[in-house]
Residue frames relative to the residue before (quaternion, step in Angstrom):
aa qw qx qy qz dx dy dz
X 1.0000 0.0000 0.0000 0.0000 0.00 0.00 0.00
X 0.3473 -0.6329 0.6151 0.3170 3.61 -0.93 1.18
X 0.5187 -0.5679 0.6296 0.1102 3.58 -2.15 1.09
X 0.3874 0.6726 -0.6215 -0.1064 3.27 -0.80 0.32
X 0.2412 -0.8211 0.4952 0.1496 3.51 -1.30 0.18
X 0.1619 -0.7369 0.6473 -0.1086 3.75 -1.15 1.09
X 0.4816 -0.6420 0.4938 0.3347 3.23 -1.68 0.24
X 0.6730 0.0782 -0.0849 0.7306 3.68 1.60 -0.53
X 0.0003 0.6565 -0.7244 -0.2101 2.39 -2.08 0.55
X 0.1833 -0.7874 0.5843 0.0708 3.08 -1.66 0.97
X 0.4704 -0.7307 0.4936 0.0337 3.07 -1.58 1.34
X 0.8103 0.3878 -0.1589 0.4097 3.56 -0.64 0.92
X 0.4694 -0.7809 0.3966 0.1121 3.21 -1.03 0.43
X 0.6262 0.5597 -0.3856 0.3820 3.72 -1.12 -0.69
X 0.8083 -0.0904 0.2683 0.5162 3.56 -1.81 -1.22
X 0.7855 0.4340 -0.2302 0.3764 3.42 -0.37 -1.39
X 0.7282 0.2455 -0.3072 0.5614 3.56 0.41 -0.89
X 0.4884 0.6075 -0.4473 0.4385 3.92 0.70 0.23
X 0.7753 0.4089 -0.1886 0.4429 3.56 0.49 -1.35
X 0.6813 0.4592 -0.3247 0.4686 3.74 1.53 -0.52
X 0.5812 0.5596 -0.3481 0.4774 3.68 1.42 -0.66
X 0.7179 0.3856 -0.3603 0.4540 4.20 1.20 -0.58
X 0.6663 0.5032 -0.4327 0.3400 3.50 1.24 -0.28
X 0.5054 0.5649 -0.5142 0.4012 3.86 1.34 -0.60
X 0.8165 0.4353 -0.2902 0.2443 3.17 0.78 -1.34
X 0.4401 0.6416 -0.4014 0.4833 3.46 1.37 -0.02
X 0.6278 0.5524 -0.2261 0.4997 3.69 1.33 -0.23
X 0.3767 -0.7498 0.5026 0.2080 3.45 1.37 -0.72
X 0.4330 0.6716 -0.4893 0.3492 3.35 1.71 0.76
X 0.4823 -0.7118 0.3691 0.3529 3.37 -1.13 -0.41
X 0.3529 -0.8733 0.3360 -0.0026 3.29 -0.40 0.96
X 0.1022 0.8317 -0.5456 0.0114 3.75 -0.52 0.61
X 0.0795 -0.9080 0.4110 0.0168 3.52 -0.09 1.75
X 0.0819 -0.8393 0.5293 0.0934 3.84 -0.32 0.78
X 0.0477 0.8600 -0.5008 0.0860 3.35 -0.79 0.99
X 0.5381 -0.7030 0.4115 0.2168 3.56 -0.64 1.11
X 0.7599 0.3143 -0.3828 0.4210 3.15 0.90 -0.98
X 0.8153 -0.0402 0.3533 0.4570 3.65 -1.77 -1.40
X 0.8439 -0.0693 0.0994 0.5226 3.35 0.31 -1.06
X 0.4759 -0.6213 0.4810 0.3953 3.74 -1.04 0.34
X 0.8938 0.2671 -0.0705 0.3534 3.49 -1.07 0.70
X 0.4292 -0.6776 0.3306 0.4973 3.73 1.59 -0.10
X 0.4949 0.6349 -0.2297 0.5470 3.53 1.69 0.75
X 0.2434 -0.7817 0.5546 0.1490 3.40 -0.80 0.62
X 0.4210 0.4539 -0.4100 0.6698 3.75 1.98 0.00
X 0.4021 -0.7547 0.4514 0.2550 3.43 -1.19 0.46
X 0.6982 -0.1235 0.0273 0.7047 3.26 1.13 -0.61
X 0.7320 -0.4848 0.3259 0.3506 3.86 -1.47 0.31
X 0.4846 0.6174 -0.4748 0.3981 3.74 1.24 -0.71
X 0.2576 -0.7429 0.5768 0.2214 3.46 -1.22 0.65
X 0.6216 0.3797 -0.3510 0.5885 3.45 1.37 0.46
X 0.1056 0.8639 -0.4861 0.0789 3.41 1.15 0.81
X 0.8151 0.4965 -0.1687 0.2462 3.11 1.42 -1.26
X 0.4621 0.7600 -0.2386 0.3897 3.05 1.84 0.16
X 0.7428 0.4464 -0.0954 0.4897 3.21 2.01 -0.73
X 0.6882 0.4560 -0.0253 0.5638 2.78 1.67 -2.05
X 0.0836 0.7117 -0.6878 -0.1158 3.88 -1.33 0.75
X 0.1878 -0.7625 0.6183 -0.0323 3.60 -0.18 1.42
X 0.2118 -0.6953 0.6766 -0.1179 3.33 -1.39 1.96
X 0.2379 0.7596 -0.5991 -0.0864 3.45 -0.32 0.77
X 0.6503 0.3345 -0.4477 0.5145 3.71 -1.48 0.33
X 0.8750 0.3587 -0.2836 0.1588 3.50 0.65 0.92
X 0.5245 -0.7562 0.3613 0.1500 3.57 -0.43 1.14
X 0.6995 -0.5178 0.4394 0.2225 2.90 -1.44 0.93
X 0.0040 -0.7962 0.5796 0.1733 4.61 -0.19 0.06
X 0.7719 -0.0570 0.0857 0.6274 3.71 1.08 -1.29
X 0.3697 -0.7241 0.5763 0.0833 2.56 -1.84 -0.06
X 0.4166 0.7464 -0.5074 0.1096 3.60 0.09 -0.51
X 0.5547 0.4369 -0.4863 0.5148 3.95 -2.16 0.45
X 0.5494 -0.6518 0.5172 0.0764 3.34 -2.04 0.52
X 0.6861 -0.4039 0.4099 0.4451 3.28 -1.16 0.04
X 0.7072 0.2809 -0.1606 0.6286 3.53 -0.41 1.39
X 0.8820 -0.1046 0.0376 0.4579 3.61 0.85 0.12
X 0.2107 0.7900 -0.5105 0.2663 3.08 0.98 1.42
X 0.4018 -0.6693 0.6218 -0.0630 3.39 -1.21 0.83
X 0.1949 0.7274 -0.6016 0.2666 3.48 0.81 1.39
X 0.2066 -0.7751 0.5963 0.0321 3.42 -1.59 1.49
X 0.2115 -0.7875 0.5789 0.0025 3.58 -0.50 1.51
X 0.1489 -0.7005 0.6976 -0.0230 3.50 -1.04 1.31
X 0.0512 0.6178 -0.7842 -0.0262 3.33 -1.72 1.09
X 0.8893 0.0362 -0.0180 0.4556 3.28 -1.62 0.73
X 0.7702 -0.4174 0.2959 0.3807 3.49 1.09 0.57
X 0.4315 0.3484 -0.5076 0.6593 3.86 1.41 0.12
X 0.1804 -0.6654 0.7226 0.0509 2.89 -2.32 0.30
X 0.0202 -0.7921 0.6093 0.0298 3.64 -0.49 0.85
X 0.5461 -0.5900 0.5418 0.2452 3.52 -1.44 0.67
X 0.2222 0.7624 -0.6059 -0.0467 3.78 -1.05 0.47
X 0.2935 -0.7618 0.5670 0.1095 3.24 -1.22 1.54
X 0.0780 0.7687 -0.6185 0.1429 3.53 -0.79 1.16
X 0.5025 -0.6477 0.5408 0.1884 3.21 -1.83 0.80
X 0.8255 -0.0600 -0.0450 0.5593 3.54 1.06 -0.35
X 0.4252 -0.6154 0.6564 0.0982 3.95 -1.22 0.80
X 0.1410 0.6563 -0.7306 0.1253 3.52 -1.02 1.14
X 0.3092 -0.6779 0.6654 0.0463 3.38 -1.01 1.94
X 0.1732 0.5917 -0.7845 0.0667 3.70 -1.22 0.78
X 0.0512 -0.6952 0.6962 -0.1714 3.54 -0.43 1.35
X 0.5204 -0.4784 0.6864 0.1708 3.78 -1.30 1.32
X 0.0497 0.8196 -0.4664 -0.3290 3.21 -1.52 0.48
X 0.6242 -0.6815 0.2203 0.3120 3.36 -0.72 -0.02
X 0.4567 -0.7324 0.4960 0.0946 3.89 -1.09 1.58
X 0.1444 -0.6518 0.7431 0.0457 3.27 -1.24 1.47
X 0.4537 -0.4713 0.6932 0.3026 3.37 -1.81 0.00
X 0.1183 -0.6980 0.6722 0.2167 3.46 -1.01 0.23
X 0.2095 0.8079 -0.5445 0.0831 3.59 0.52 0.74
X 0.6346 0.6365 -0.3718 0.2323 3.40 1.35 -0.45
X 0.4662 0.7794 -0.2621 0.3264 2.94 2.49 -1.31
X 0.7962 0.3647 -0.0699 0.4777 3.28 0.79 -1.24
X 0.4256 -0.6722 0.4210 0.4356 4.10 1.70 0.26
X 0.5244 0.7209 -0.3799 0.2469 3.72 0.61 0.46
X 0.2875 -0.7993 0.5011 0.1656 3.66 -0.25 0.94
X 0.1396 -0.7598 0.4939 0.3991 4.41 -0.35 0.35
X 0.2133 -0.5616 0.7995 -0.0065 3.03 -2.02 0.84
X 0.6400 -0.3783 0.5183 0.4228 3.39 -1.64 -0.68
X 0.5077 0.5394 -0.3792 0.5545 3.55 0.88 0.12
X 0.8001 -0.0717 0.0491 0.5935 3.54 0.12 -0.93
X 0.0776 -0.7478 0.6323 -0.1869 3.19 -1.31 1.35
X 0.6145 -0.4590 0.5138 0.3843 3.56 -1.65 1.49
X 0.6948 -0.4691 0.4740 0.2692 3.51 -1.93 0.53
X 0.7186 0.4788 -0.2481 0.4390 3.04 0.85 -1.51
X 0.6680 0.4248 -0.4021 0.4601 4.11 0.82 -0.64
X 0.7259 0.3609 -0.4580 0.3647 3.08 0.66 -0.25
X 0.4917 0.4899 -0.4867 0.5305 4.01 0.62 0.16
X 0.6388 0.3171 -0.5072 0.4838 3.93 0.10 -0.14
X 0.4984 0.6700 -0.4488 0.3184 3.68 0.65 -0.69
X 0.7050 0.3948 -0.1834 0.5598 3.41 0.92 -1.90
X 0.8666 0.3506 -0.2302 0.2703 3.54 0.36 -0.46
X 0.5542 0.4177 -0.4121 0.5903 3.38 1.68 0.70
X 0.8435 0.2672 -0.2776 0.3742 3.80 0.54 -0.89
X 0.6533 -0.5958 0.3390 0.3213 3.33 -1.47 1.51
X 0.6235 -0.6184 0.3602 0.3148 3.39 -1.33 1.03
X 0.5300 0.5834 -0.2981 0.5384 3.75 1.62 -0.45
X 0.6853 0.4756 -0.3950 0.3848 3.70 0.90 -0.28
X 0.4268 -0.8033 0.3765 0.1754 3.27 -1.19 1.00
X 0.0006 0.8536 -0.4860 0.1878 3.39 0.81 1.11
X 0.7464 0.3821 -0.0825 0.5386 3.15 0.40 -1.10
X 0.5543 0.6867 -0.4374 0.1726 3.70 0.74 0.05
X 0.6720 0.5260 -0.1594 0.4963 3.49 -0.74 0.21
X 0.6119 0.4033 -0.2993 0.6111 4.08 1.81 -0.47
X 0.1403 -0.7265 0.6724 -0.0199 2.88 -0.60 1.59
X 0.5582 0.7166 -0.1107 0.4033 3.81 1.27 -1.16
X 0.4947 0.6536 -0.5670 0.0808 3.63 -0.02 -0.49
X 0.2039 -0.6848 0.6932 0.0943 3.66 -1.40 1.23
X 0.4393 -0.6968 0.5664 0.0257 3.44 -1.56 0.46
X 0.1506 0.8411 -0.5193 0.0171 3.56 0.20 -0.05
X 0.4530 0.6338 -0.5267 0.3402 3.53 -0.60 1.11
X 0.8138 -0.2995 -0.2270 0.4433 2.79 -1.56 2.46
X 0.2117 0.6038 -0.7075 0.2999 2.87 -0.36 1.70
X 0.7567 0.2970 -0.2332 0.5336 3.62 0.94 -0.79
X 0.7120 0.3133 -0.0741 0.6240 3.64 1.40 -1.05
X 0.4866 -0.6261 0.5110 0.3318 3.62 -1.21 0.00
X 0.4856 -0.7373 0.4408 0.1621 3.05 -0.76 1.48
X 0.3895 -0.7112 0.5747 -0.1101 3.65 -1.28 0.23
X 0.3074 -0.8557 0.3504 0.2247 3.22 -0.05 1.79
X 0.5243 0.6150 -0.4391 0.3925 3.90 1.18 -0.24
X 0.4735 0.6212 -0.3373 0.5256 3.54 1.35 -1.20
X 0.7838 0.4073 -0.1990 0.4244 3.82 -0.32 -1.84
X 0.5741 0.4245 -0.5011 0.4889 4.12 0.82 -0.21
X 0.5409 0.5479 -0.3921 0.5035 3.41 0.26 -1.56
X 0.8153 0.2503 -0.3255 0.4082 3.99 -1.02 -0.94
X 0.6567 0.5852 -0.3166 0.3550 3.50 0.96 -0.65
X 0.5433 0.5632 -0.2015 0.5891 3.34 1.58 -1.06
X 0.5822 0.5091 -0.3465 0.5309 4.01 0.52 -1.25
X 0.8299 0.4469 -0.1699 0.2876 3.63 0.08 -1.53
X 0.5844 0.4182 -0.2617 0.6443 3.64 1.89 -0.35
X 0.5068 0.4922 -0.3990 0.5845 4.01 1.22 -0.07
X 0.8640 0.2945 -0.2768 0.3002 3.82 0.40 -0.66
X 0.6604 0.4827 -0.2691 0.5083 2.90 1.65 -0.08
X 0.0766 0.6530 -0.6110 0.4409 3.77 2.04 0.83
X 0.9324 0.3281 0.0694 0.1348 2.62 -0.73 -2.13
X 0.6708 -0.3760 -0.0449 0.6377 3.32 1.42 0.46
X 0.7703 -0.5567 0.2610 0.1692 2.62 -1.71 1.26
X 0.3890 0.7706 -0.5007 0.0651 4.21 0.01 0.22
X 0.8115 -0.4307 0.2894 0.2687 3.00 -1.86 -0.31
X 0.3169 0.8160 -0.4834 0.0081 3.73 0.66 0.27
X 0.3735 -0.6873 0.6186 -0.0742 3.19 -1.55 1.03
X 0.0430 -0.7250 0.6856 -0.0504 3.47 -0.77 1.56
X 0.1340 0.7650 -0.6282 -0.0472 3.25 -1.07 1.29
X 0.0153 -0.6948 0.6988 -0.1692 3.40 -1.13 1.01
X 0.5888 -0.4002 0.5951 0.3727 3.48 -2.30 0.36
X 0.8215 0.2039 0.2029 0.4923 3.14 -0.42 -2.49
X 0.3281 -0.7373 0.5859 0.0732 3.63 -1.29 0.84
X 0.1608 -0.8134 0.5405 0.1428 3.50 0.28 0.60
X 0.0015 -0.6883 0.7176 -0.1061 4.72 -0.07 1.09
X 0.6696 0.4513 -0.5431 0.2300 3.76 -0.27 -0.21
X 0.4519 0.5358 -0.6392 0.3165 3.40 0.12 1.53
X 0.6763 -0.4325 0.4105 0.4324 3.83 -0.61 -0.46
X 0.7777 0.0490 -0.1805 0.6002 3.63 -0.98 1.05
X 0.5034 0.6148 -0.5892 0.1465 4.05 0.58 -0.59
X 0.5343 0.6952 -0.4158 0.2416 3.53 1.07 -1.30
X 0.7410 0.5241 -0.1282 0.3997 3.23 0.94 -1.87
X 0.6640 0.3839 -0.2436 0.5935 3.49 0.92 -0.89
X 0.3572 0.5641 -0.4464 0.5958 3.99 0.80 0.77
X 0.7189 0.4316 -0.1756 0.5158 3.59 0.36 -1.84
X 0.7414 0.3142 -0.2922 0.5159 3.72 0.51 -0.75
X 0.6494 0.5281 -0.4221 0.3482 3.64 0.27 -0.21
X 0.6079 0.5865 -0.1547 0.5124 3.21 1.82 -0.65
X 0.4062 0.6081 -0.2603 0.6305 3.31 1.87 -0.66
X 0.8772 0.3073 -0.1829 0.3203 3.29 -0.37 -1.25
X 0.7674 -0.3593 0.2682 0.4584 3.94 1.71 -0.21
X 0.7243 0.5244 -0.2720 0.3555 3.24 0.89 -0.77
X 0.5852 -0.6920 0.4170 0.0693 3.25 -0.76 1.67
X 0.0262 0.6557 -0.7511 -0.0724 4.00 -0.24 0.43
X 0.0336 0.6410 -0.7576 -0.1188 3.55 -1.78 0.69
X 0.0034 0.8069 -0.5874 -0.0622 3.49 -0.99 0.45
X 0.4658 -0.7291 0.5001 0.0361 2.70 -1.89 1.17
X 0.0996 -0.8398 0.5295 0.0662 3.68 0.02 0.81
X 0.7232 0.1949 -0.1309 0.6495 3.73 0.77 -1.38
X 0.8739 0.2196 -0.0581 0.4297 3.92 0.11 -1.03
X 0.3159 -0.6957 0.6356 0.1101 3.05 -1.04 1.57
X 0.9337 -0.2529 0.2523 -0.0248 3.41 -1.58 0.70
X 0.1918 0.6537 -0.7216 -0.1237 3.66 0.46 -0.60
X 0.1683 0.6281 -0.7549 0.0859 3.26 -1.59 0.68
X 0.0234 -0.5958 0.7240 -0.3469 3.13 -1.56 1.94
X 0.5087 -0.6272 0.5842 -0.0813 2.23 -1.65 2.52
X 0.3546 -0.7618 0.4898 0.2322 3.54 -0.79 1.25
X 0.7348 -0.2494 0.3927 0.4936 3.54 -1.48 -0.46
X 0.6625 0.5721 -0.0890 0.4753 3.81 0.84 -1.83
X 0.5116 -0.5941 0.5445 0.2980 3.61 1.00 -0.85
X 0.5511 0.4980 -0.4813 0.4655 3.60 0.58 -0.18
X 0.1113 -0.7762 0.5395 0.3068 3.22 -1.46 -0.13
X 0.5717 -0.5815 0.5532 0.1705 3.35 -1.70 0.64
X 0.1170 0.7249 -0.6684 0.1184 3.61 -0.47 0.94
X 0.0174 -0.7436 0.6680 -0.0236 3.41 -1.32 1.91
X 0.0960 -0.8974 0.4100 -0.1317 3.24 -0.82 1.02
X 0.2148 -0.8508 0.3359 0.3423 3.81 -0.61 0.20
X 0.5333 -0.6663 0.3620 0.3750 3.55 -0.34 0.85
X 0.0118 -0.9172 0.3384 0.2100 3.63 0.18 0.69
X 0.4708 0.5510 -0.4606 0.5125 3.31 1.20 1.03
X 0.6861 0.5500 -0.0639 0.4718 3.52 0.91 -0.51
X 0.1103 -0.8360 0.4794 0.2433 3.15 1.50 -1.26
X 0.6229 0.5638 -0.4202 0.3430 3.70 0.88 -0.43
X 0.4785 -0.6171 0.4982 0.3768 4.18 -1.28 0.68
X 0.0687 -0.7749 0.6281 0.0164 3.51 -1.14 0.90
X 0.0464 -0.6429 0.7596 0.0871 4.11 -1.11 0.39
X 0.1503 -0.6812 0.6888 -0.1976 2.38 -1.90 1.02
X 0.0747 -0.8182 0.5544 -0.1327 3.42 -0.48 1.34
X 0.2396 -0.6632 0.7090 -0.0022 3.53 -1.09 1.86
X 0.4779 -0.3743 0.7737 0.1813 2.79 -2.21 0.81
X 0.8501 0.0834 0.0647 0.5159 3.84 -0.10 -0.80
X 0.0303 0.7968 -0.6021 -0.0403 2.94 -0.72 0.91
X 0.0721 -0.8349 0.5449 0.0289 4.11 -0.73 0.37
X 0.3038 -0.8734 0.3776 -0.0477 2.95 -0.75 2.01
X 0.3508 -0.6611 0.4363 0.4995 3.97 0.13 0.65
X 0.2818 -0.7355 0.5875 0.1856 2.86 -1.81 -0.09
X 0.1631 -0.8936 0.3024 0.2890 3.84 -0.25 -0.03
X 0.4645 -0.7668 0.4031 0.1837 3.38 -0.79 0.60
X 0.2358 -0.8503 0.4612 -0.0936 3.21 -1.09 1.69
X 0.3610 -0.6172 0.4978 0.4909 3.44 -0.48 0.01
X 0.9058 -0.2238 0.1796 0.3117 3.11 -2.11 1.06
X 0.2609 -0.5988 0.6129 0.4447 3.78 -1.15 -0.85
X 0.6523 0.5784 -0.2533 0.4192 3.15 1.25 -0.55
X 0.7172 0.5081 -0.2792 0.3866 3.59 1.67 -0.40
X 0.3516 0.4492 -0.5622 0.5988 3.68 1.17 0.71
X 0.6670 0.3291 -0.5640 0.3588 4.35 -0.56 -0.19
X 0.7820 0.5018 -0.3098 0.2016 3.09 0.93 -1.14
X 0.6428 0.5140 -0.2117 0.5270 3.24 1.56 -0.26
X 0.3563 0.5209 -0.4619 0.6232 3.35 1.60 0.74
X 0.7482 0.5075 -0.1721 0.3912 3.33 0.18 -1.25
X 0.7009 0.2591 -0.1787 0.6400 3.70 0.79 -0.64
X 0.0348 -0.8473 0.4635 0.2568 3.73 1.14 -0.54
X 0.1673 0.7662 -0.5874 0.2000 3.02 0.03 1.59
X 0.5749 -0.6450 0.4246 0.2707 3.36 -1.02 0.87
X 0.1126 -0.8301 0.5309 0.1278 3.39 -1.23 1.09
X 0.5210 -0.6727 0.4080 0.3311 3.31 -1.42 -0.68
X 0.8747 -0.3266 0.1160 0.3389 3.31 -1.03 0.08
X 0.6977 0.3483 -0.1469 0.6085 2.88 1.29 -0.81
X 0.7241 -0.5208 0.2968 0.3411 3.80 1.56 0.23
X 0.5958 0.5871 -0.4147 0.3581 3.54 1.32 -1.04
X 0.5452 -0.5891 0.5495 0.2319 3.82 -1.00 0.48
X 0.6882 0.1134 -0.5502 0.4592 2.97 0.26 2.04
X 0.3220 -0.7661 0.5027 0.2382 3.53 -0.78 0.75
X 0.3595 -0.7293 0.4710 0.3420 3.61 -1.20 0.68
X 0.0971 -0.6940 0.6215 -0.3502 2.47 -1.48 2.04
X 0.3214 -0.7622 0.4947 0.2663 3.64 0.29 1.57
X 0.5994 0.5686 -0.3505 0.4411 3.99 1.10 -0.62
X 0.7698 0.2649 -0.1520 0.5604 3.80 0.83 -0.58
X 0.0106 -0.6798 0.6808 -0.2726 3.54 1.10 1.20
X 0.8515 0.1182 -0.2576 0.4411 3.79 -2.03 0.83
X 0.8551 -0.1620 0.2045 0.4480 3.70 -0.86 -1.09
X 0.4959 0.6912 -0.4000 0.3411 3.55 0.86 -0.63
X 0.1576 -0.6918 0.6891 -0.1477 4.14 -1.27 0.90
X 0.6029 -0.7221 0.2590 0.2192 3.33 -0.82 1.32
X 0.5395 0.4262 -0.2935 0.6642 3.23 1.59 0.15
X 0.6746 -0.4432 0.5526 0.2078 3.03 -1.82 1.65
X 0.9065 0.0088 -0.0499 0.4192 3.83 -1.48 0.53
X 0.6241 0.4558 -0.4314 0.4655 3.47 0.79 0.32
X 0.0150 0.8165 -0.5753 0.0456 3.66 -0.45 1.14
X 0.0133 0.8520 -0.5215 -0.0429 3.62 -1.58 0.44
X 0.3909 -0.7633 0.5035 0.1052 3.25 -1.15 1.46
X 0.8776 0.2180 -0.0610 0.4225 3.18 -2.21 -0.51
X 0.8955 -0.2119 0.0162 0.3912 3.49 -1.93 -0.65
X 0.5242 0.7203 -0.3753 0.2560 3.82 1.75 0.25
X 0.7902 0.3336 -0.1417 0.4943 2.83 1.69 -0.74
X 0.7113 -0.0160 0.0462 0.7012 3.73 2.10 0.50
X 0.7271 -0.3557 0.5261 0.2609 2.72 -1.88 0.33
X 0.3356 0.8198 -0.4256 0.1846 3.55 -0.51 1.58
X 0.3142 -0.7577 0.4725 0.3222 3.53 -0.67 1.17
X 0.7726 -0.4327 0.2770 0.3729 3.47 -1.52 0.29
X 0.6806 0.5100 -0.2524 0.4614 3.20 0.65 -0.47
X 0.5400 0.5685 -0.2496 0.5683 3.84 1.41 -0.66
X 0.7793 0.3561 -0.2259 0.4635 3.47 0.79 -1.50
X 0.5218 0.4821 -0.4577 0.5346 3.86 1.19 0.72
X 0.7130 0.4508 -0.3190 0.4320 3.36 0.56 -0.02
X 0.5558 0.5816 -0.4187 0.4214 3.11 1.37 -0.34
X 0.5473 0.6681 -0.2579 0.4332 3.20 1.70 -1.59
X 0.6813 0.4774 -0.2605 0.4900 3.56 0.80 -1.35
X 0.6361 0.5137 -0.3290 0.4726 3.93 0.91 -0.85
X 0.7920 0.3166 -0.2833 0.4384 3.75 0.71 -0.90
X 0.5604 0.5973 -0.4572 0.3467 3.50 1.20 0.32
X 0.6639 0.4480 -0.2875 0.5253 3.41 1.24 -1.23
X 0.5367 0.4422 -0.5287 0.4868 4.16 1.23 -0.61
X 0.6086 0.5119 -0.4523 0.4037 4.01 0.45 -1.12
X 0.5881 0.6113 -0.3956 0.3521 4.34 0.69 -1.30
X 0.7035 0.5475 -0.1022 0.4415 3.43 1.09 -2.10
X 0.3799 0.7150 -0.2386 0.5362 3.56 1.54 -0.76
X 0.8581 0.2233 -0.0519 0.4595 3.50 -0.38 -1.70
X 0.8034 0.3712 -0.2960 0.3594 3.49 0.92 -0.22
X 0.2008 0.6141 -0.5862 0.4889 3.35 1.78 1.27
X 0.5513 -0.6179 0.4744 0.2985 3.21 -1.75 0.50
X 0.6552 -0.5450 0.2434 0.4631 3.70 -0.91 1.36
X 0.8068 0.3175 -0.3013 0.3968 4.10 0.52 -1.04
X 0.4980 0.6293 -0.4148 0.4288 3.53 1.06 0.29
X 0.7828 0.3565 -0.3170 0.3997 3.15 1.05 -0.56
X 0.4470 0.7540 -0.2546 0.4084 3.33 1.55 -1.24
X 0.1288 0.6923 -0.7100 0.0118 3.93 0.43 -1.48
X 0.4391 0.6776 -0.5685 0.1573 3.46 0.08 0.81
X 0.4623 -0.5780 0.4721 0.4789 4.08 -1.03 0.47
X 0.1472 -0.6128 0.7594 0.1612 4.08 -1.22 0.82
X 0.0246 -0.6667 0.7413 0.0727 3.33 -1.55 1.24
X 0.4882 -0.6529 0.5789 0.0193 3.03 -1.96 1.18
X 0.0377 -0.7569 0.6411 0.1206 3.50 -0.27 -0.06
X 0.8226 0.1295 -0.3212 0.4510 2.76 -1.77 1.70
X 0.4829 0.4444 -0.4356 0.6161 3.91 1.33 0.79
């Protein structure tokens, strides 16, 4: 197995493990980056330093096998395609992407071009040109989110953001249906008030859920009882867009075998623990950010980045055997 050695290594990809891999290196620290996907960061440059390589050795397509040693002298072995190489590091920072279901089953829906995951329909708006006619002909657009499941304030920006983007560019019907509205993030309140501004219906469901049915065509049918009114209404989208929910990684249950850190309920690779409040994991020198350690909007998962740099700063500036806790053998004692 080829050796290499760094002062971190960090796991994962996307924003979060992007924004922590340019600030070490803005430090002139060493670095060791592993990544699952093709490239580190949706980028085939690793990070922006033009001396990037002097600091940074970036592994992508590759996974974590073991672990073993303390904080201050771990001994983490990374396999690609079946080589393994040996890396000695003082500290491990997980920033794992997480990972998007459809909930199409929640609601008995199958996708088509008619109804579509949240997330396809935001690349939609955000690759094709505002002059292209994609979208022609949807007057209709339904929403569906926590009506069957419990909704999520990252989920409720996203649709909220989609639903002021489609109603830029021409004027239509769009419909948010849901139980419970989840606003306790920053600015959601306001961007609520302006989606309302701009048209968009909210119906909620408190006692009665829906009948909703997928046509022959793909559209869907949604009958329902006004519950202010009391009176039975239907309602029929051209497009309909289903939430989706957010999981940890597939890849973030090995890694928390491997490093055997403690998780939560829902699996992400930190357990709740008033003691491991921000980035912190039950194991000395092993820290985690953004969507690795929860449910997190973009702006949250920079702060995490910003939290595990200054916890990673505080880290290195403990004295070397304080952190280590390693046994020192003597020979001939």
């Amino acid at each position: 197995m080829t050796p290499v050695t760094g002062k971190t290594l960090l796991i994962g990809s996307g924003p979060c493990a992007r924004r922590i891999a340019e600030d070490i290196l803005t430090q002139a620290s060493d670095l060791i980056i592993a990544s699952t996907g093709e490239s580190f960061g949706g980028s085939t440059t690793p990070v922006s330093r033009d001396t990037a390589e002097e600091w940074a050795r970036v592994y992508t397509r590759t996974k974590v096998h073991s672990c073993r040693g303390t904080a201050g002298n771990f001994k983490v072995v990374l396999e690609r395609n079946g080589e393994k190489r040996t890396a000695a590091v003082d500290t491990v920072i997980i920033a794992e992407d997480e990972k998007r279901t459809a909930c199409f089953s929640a609601y008995g829906l199958t996708g088509t071009a008619k109804v579509m995951a949240l997330s396809q329909l935001e690349k939609l708006l955000h690759e094709i040109p505002e002059d292209d006619n994609l979208f022609t002909g949807i007057k209709t657009v339904v929403f569906l989110v926590g009506i069957d499941t419990e909704s999520n304030p990252v989920i409720l920006e996203e649709i909220m953001q989609s639903c002021l983007k489609l109603q830029a560019e021409q004027k239509r019907k769009i419909y948010i249906l849901t139980e419970n509205l989840k606003v306790a993030a920053n600015g959601l309140e306001k961007m609520y008030r302006d989606t309302k501004d701009a048209g968009v219906i909210y119906i909620k469901f408190t006692h009665t859920p829906p009948d909703i049915i997928q046509l022959a065509d793909g559209r869907v049918c949604i009958d329902f009882t006004d519950e202010i009114t009391g009176r039975r209404l239907k309602l029929s989208a051209d497009l309909t867009i289903v939430e989706e929910k957010i999981i940890p990684s597939d890849y973030s249950a090995d890694l928390a075998r491997i490093f055997e850190l403690e998780e939560d309920l829902n699996g992400f690779s930190q357990a709740d623990n008033v003691h491991r409040l921000t980035v912190f994991t039950n194991r000395k020198g092993i820290l985690v950010a953004g969507a690795a350690r929860g449910v997190q909007s973009l702006p949250d998962q920079f702060a995490d980045a910003d939290n595990a740099i200054l916890s990673l700063r505080n880290i290195e500036k403990q004295p070397a055997d304080q952190i280590a806790g390693k046994a020192q053998i003597e020979n001939g004692k």
